[in-house]
C-alpha positions, 0 to 999 in steps of 0.5 A, spaced: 477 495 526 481 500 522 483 505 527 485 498 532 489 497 526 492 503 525 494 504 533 498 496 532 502 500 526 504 505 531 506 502 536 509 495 534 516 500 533 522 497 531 522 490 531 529 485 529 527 480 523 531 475 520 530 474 513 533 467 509 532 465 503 533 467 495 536 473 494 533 476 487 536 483 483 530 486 479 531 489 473 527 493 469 527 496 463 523 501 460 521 503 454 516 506 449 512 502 443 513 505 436 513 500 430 513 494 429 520 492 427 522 490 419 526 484 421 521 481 424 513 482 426 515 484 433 514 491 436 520 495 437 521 499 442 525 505 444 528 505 451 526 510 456 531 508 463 533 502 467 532 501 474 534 496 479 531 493 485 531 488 490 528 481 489 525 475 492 528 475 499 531 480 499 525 485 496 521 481 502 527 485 506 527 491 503 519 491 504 521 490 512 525 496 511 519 500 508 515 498 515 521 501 520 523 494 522 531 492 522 533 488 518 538 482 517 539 479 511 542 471 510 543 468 503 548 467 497 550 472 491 555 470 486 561 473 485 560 478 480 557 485 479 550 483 479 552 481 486 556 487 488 549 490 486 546 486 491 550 488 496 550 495 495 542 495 493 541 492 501 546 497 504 542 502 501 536 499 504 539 500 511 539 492 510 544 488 514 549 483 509 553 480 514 549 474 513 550 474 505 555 470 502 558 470 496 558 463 492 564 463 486 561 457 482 553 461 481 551 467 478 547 472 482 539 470 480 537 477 476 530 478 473 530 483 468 523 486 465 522 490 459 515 494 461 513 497 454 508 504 453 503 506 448 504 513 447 509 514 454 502 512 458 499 505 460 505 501 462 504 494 461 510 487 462 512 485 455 518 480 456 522 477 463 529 474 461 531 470 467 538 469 470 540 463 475 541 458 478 537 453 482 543 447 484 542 447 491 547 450 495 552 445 499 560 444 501 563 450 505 558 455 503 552 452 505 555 449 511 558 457 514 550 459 512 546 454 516 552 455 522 552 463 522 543 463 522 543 459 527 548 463 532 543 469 529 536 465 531 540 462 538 540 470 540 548 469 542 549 478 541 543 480 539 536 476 538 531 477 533 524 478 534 522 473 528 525 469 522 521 470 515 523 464 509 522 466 502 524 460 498 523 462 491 526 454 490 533 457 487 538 453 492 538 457 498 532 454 501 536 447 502 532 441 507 539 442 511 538 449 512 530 449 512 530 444 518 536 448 521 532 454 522 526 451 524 528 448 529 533 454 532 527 458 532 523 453 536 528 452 541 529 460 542 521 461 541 521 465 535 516 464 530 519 462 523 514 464 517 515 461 510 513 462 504 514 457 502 516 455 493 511 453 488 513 446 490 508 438 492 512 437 497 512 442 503 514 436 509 520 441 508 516 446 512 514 442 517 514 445 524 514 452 521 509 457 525 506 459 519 506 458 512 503 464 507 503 460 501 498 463 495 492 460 492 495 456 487 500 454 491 497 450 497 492 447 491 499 443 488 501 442 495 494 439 498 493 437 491 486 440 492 482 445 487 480 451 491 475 455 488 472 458 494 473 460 500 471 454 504 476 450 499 482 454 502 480 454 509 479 446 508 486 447 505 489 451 509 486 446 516 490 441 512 496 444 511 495 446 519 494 438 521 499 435 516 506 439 517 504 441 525 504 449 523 501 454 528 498 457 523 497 457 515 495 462 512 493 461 504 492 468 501 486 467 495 488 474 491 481 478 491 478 474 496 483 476 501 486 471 506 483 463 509 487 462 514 488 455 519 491 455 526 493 449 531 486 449 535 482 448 528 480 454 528 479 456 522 477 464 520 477 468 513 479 475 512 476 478 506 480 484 502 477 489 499 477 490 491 482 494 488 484 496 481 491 491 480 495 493 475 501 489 476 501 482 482 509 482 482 511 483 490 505 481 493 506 476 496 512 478 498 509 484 502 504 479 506 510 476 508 514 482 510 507 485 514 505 477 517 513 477 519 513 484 523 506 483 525 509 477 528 513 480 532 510 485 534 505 479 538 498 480 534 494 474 533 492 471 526 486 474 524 489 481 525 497 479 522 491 478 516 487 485 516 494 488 516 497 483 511 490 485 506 491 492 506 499 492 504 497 486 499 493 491 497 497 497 496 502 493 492 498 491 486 496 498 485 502 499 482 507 497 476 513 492 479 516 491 485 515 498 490 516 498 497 509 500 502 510 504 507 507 504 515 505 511 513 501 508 506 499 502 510 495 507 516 493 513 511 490 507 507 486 504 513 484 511 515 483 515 509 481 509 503 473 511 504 468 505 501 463 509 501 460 516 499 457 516 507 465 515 509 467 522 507 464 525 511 469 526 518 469 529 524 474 534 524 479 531 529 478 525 525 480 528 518 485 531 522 488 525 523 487 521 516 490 528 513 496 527 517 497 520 516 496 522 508 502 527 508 506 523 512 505 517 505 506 524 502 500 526 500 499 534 498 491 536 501 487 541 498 482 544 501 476 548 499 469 551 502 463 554 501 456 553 502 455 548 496 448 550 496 443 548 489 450 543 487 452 546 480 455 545 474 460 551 477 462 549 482 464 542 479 469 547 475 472 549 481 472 542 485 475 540 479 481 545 479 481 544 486 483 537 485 488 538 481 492 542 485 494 536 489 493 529 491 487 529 496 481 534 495 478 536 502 471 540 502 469 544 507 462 546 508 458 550 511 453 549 516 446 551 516 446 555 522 453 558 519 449 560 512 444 563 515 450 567 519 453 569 512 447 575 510 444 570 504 438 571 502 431 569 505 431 561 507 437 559 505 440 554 504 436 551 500 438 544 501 440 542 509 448 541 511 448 533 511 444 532 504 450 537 502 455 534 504 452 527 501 452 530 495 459 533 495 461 527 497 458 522 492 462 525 487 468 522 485 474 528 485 472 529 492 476 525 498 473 528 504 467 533 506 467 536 513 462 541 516 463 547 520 459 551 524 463 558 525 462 563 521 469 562 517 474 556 516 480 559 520 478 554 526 478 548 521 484 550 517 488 551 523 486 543 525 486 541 519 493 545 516 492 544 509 498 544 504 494 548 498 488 553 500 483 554 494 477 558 494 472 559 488 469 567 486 472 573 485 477 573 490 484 576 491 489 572 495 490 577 502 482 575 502 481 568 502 479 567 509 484 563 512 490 565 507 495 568 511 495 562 516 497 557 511 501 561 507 505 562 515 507 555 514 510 554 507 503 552 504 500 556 498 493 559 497 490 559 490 484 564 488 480 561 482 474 565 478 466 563 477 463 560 471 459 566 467 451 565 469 453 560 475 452 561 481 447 560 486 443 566 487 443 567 479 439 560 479 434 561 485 434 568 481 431 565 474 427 560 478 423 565 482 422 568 475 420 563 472 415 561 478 412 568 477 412 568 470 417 574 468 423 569 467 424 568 459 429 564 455 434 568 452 433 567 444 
């Protein structure tokens, strides 16, 4: 399934995607914790940087960009430097603002997050102060919003291929608006996502394609608990059945997405567990992935499995960060669950390290023959990873050892138990076996931005070190543990099997 994922990402080009909604600035201030204050029993900090991003819709457009679609952006901003920012943040984005109007009597919603820091390590949020308004838009201004989103969805000029709804509940998102673009979209036969605003009422959804509300989310609005996931798949059928939607999709965190369509259908698509550091922007990125998805003419199940893995990704990391295709496809084929899973074919591999360059990852890769797994072999495969972000081991074959003048009978272990046992280590990312009598061939498939080589070797004798240094790579020669190696060890077990082997001391 990943690599049927991976080739929908590929293919679904640039699609045009209209987003509407609340336009949020995120502001962050960074700082490190020192003491505790004299003025009061709080904890000082001492500010390290400030960074802005977008926010709310406008974050869910900018996560758009991430994904190579075009994007247009329809909203409101003040008239104040903040949305000056907004504007200049969009355009930076490569996000159009044609549709973003400037409003006089609202201030420019911004978010402003203090993430503070132990010893210049673990960050961790420990204030936001929100900057808004929440009247609803009306007069002139919300007039000119519904009429020029209506021309955009009508497809007068240049049609859009779906409309994403990202209603944060700050007035943008009106009863006038909404009914507006919902009906647009149904009349031109484009699909109309929303997610939706923590909120009771969701009538105002009603004939939308889809909803994406959250697990809290659809518990106020169903008025359901949802403990299982058979809560949130009767919940999502509910929503389904009650606001005439093609498609509901309730995302339940670590549980991954219940989700409802018009057929009665009902499926859930589970996520894998990760380790979440910070949930700010997930829904908004399952919004952007289940939009582009949309538009590129996949069905639910498949619009869930992408918009899992880019959730995923998101709450990795600290504050709002854009996932991009290329993450998406090096997660789907480079992310192994399993110690079995690291061991790929060659052809495979080099796929997954070319999806993982292009994410910006910097591969290394090692080899030997790994037979009897020592202690220094773990010195050197650790000083490997080091070197880069994705550690690949090439081992040997058995028919390629006994190629290479060892002693009698080796190797001792077969090539697949030492594989497993390479991979079952957790500073490796991937192990591939080869059966030439060097690793040229696999370095010229593989292509490698550092070469490693563990043992007494100066860098013009590292097999394969002249190709990679040909095309802008590096290659590092690293040294040997004293009294570790395995010719020493079988050296000592013979001894000792034989009786001349004595302790030393």
């Amino acid at each position: 399934m990943s690599y049927e994922l991976v080739e929908i990402l590929r293919g679904a080009g640039h699609p045009r995607l209209l987003v509407v909604g609340d336009l949020v600035l995120d502001r962050y201030t960074w700082a490190d914790a020192e003491r505790i204050s004299q003025e009061a029993p709080v904890m000082l900090l001492r500010e390290d940087r400030r960074e802005c991003r977008l926010g709310g819709a406008a974050n869910v457009a900018n996560m758009l960009r991430g994904l190579e679609a075009e994007v247009v952006m329809a909203g409101v901003v003040g008239d104040d430097e903040d949305g000056r920012e907004m504007r200049h943040q969009l355009s930076r984005s490569g996000v159009s603002s044609d549709l973003v109007m400037t409003d006089e009597s609202r201030p420019t919603t911004v978010k402003t997050r203090v993430i503070g820091r132990a010893q210049h390590r673990h960050p961790h949020q420990v204030l936001r102060v929100d900057r808004e308004s929440r009247e609803p838009l009306h007069g002139p201004i919300a007039e000119e919003l519904i009429e020029a989103v209506e021309r955009m969805i009508s497809g007068d000029e240049r049609p859009v291929d779906a409309v994403l709804v990202s209603d944060y509940a700050k007035g943008v998102c009106t009863p006038g608006l909404l009914a507006a673009v919902i009906s647009a979209g149904r009349e031109a036969g484009i699909p109309v996502i929303v997610d939706p605003a923590s909120t009771t009422d969701y009538r105002l959804y009603r004939g939308a394609t889809a909803v994406t509300p959250n697990r809290t989310e659809t518990s106020r609005a169903t008025g359901r608990v949802i403990e299982t996931i058979e809560d949130g798949l009767a919940a999502a059928g509910e929503l389904c059945e009650t606001l005439d939607l093609d498609i509901a999709f309730v995302t339940l965190d670590s549980d991954g997405i219940a989700l409802a369509t018009a057929g009665d259908e009902t499926c859930h698509v589970p996520t894998r567990r990760r380790e979440v550091y910070d949930i700010t922007g997930a829904g908004d990125m399952v919004l952007a992935t289940i939009g582009l998805s949309a538009a590129a003419g996949c069905d639910p199940e498949t619009m869930a499995r992408l918009a899992n893995t880019s959730g995923g990704l998101e709450v990795e990391q600290i504050g709002v960060v854009t996932v991009t295709r290329g993450e998406m496809i090096a997660d789907l084929l480079g992310g192994p669950r399993s110690a079995r899973e690291k061991i790929r074919d060659r052809e495979t591999l080099a796929e997954v390290l070319s999806a993982r360059r292009e994410s910006g990852q910097r591969v290394v890769l090692t080899n030997g023959c790994f037979d009897l797994l020592h202690a220094g072999h773990l010195a050197c495969l650790e000083q490997a990873a080091a070197e880069g972000d994705c550690l690949v081991v090439a081992v040997n074959s058995d028919r390629s050892v006994r190629g290479l003048e060892k002693a009698p009978g080796r190797p001792i272990i077969p090539q697949d138990q030492r594989a497993a046992m390479l991979a079952a280590l957790e500073v490796v990312d991937f192990v591939v076996i080869f059966d030439e009598a060097t690793p040229e061939a696999l370095i010229e498939t593989l292509r490698p931005d550092v070469l490693v080589k563990g043992g007494t070797y100066e860098v013009k004798d590292i097999v394969g070190g002249e190709l990679v240094t040909s095309y802008g790579g590096d290659v590092k020669p690293l040294g040997l543990v004293p009294g570790l190696s395995t010719t020493e060890i079988l050296a000592r077990i013979r001894a000792a099997e034989s009786g001349t082997w004595q302790k030393a001391g």
